[in-house]
LUMFITI-685090 format. One record per residue (C-alpha): y, x, z. Coordinates in steps of 0.02 Angstrom, whole numbers, plus 50000, padded with zeros to 5 digits. Layout:
BEGIN
ATOM      y      x      z
ATOM      Y      X      Z
...
//
This chain:
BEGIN
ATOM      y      x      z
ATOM  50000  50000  50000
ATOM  50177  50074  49962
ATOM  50345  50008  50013
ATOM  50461  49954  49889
ATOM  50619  50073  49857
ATOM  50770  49976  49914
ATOM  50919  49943  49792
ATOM  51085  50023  49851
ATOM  51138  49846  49865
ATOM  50985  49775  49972
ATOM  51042  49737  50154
ATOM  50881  49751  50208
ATOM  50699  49839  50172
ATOM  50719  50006  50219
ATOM  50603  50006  50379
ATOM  50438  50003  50280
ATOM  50483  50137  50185
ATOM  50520  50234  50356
ATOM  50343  50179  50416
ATOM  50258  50240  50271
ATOM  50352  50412  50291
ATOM  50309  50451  50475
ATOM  50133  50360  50500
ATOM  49941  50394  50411
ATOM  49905  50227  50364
ATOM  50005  50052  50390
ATOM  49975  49884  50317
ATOM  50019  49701  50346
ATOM  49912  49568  50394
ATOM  49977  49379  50342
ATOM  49942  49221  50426
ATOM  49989  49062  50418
ATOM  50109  49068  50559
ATOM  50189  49241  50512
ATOM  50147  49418  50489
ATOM  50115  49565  50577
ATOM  50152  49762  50503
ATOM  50039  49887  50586
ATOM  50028  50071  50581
ATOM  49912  50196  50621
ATOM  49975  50412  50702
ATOM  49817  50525  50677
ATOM  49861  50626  50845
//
């Protein structure tokens, strides 16, 4: 899974692509009531 690049003129976005640049692995997981983004450190 990759993040989307942000347009200059997005107000919003950017956090995924700062997950995927400090973690392993991360993913989302949707539901019917929401979603939940989850990440994964190898220590």
């Amino acid at each position: 899974m990759f993040a989307k690049a942000a347009d200059p003129w997005d107000e919003g976005g950017r956090r995924l692509v700062l997950v995927e640049a400090v973690t392993d692995r991360w993913g989302v997981d949707e539901r019917a009531d929401g979603k939940t983004v989850w990440f994964e450190c190898d220590a």
